[in-house]
N, C-alpha and C positions, 0 to 999 in steps of 0.2 A: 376787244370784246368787252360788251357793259357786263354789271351785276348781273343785268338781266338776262342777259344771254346765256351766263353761266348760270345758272339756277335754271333755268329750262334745261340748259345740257346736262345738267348733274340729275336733274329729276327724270328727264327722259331717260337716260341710263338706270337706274334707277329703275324705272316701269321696265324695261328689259330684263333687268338682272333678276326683279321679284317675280317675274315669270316662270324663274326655275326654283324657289327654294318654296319647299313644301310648305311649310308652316305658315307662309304670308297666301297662296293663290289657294290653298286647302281650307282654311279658317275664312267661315263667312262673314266673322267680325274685324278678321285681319284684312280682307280683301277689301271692306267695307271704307276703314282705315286709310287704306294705300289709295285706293280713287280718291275719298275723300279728300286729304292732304296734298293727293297730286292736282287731284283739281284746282283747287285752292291757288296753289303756286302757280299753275299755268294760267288761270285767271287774273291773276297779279301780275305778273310778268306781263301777261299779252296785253294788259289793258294800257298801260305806261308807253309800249313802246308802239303803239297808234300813231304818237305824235314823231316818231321819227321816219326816217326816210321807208323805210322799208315796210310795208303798211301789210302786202302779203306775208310777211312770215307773222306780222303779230295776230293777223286774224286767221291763220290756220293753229298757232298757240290759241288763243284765246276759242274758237271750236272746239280745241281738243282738251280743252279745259272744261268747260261745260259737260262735253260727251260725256269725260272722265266722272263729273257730281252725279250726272245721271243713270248710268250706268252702272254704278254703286249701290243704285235702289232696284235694279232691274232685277235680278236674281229673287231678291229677296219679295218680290213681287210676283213673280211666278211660281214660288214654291208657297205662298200662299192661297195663290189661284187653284194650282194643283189640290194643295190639300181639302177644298171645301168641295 
């Protein structure tokens, strides 16, 4: 397995584990944070490895890398809406 592989599986783990500890999915700026950063990684990872054999797993990484940047502004988007 590349770099890359590993760094997807540590961050994908990683988006599992921070699902259970309060302080990370409870804080809107810690949530904010973890998509962020995960994004980031998944979008790097996925874009590299295009050029290799396996062209599905980097374009279901690299979706869920995007989803992850986007989805980090989605809350924080509707609790605005809410408020006005």
């Amino acid at each position: 397995m590349t770099w890359k592989g590993w760094t997807v599986l540590i961050f994908a783990v990683w988006l599992i584990i921070a699902a259970f500890i309060p302080g990370v999915v409870g804080s809107s700026s810690a949530n904010l944070t973890n998509f962020l950063i995960s994004g980031i990684v998944f979008i790097a990872a996925g874009l590299p490895m295009l050029k290799n054999a396996n062209k599905t797993a980097a374009w279901i990484i690299l979706i869920s890398g995007v989803w992850l940047l986007i989805s980090a502004f989605i809350r924080e988007l509707l609790v605005q809406k809410l408020e006005q």
